[in-house]
C-alpha positions in Angstrom: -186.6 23.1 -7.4 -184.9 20.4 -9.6 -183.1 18.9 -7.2 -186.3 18.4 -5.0 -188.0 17.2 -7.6 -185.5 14.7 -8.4 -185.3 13.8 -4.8 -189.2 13.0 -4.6 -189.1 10.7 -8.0 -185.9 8.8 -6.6 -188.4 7.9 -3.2 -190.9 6.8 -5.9 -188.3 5.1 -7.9 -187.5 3.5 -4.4 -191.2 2.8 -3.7 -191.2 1.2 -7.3 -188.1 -1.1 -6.6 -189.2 -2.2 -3.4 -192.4 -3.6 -4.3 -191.6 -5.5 -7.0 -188.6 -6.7 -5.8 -190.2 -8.3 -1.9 -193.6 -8.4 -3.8 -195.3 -5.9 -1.5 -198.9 -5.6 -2.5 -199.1 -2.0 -2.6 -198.7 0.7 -4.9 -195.0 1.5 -5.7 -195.6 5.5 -5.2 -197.2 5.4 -1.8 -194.7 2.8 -0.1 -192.5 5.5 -1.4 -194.4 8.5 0.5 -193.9 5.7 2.9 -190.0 6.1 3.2 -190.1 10.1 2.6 -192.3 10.1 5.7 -189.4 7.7 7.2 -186.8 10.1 6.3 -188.2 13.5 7.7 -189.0 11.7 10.6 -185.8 10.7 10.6 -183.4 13.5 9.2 -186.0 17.1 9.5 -183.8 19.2 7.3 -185.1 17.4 4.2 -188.2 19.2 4.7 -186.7 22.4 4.2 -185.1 20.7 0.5 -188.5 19.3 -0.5 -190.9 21.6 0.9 -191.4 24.5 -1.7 -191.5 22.0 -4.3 -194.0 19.7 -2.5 -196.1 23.0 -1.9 -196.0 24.2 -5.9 -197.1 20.1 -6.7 -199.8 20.6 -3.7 -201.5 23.8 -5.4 -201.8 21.8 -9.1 -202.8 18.5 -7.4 -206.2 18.7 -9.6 -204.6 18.3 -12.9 -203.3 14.7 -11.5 -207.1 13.8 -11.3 -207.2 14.1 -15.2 -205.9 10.4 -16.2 -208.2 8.8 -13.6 -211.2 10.9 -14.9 -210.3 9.7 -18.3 -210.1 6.1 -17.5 -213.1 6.3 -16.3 -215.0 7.8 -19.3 -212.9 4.9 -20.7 -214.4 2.3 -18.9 -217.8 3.2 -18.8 -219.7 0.7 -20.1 -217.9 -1.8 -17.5 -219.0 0.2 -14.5 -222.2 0.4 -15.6 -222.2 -3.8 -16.1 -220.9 -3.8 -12.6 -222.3 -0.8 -11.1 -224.4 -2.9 -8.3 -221.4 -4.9 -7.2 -219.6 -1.4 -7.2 -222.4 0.3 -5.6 -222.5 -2.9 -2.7 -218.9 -2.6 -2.6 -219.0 0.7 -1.6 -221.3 0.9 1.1 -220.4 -2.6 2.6 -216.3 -0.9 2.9 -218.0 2.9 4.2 -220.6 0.9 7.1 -217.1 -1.1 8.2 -214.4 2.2 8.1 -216.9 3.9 10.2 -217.9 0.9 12.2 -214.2 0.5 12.9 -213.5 4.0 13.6 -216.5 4.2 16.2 -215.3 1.5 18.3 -211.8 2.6 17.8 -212.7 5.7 19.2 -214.9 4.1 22.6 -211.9 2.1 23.3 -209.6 4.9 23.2 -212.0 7.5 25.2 -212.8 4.1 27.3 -208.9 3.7 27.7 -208.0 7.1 28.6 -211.4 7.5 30.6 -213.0 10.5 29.3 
């Protein structure tokens, strides 16, 4: 279990090193899910290294909720300053994903012709 573990923190430590070092704007962690994806893509028998210890992380993923949750309690009095622009923000960014998704999805049906 160690060893997997320490091979998932090195493709975050990767993630971290890559986007500060060509400036990537994207979180450090997930262009390092990124380059795990990459890798059992590329090379399967990883999976069978990382995948109990992926599955035990999986099954406590709730408890990595926590810090968000309290940085929200922490910044509450902002969001409710900003809650309209949040609120606009919100719905605005929902209407185009499923705008997007819709005519994603006649093109492809139109393209395949079903």
């Amino acid at each position: 279990m160690i060893p997997a573990l320490a091979t998932l923190l090195v493709f975050q430590l990767l993630g971290e090193a890559l986007v500060l070092a060509l400036a990537v704007p994207a979180p450090g962690p997930v262009v390092g899910l990124a380059l795990l994806l990459l890798t059992l893509v590329l090379r399967p028998s990883v999976l069978g290294a990382v995948k109990p210890t992926a599955q035990t992380l999986l099954q406590h993923l709730s408890l990595l909720f926590v810090p968000a949750g309290v940085g929200v309690m922490l910044h509450l009095q902002r969001l409710g300053d900003e809650a309209l622009a949040i609120g606009v923000a919100l719905v605005v960014s929902t209407l185009v994903g499923l705008a997007s998704a819709a005519l994603t999805m006649a093109w492809l049906m139109k393209r395949t012709g079903r």
